[in-house]
N, C-alpha and C positions, 0 to 999 in steps of 0.2 A: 428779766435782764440777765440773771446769773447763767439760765442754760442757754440765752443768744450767745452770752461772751466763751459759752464753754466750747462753741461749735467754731467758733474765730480759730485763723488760722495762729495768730500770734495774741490770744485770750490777754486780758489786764485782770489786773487783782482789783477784786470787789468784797468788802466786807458787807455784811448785813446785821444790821442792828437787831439784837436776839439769839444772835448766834455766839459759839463757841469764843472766845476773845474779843468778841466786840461788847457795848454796853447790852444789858438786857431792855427787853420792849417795855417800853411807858417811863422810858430814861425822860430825864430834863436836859431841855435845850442844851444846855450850857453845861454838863457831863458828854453832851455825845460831844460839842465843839473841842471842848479840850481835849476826850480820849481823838479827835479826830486832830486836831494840831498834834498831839504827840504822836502818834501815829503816822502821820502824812497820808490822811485822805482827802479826797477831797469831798464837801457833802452831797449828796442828791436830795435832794426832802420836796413832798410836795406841802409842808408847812407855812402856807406863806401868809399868814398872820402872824404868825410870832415868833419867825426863824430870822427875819430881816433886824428886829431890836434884840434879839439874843446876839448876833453876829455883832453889832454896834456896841454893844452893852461887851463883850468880848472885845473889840477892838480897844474900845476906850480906855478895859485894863490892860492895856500892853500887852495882850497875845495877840498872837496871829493863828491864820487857818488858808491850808492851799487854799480855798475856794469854795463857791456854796453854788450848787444849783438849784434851783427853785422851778418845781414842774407843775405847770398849771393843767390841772385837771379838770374835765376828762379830754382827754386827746390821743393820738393816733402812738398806740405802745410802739409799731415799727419806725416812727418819724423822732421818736425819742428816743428809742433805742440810737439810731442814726446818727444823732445828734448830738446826748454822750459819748459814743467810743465815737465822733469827730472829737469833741475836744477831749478825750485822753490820748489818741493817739498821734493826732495834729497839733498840737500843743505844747510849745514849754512848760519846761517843769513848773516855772515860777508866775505864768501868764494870768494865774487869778488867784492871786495872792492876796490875800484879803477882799476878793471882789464876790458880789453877789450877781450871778446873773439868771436872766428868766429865762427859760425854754419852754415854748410853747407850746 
């Protein structure tokens, strides 16, 4: 994903979990949701067992998070690539705001 969006003519910012400023790998849910509410990310995770009650359990205490997307795996990398930079660059800023959605 990172070297699709680096060939875009107008590239978005992506962090990746393990890297320099973001959480480090084998973070818990609920570390990357807040570094990613303070931050302003929004999530991609193919976690989808346990990222949808982490997201809830995060709502419940009164934070929020742009948005979670949830990638069902295994599926076509170009169709998801696709599919995320549609909704960062088709999208209001605020359009999934606290929402989980699936991409398939």
């Amino acid at each position: 994903m990172v070297q699709a969006n680096s060939e875009r003519a107008l590239p978005i910012e992506i962090a990746c979990i393990g890297e320099y400023g973001a959480p480090r790998l084998a973070s818990l849910d609920t570390d990357i949701l807040i570094w990613a509410e303070q931050q302003g990310y929004v999530v991609a995770s193919g976690d989808v067992k346990t990222m949808p009650e982490t997201l809830a359990r995060h709502l419940r205490n009164g934070r929020h998070l742009p948005g979670i997307f949830l990638i069902h795996l295994p599926g076509s990398i170009p169709q998801l690539m696709e599919a995320l930079l549609y909704y960062a660059t088709e999208s209001s800023e605020d359009e999934w705001l606290d929402a989980l959605v699936h991409v398939p």
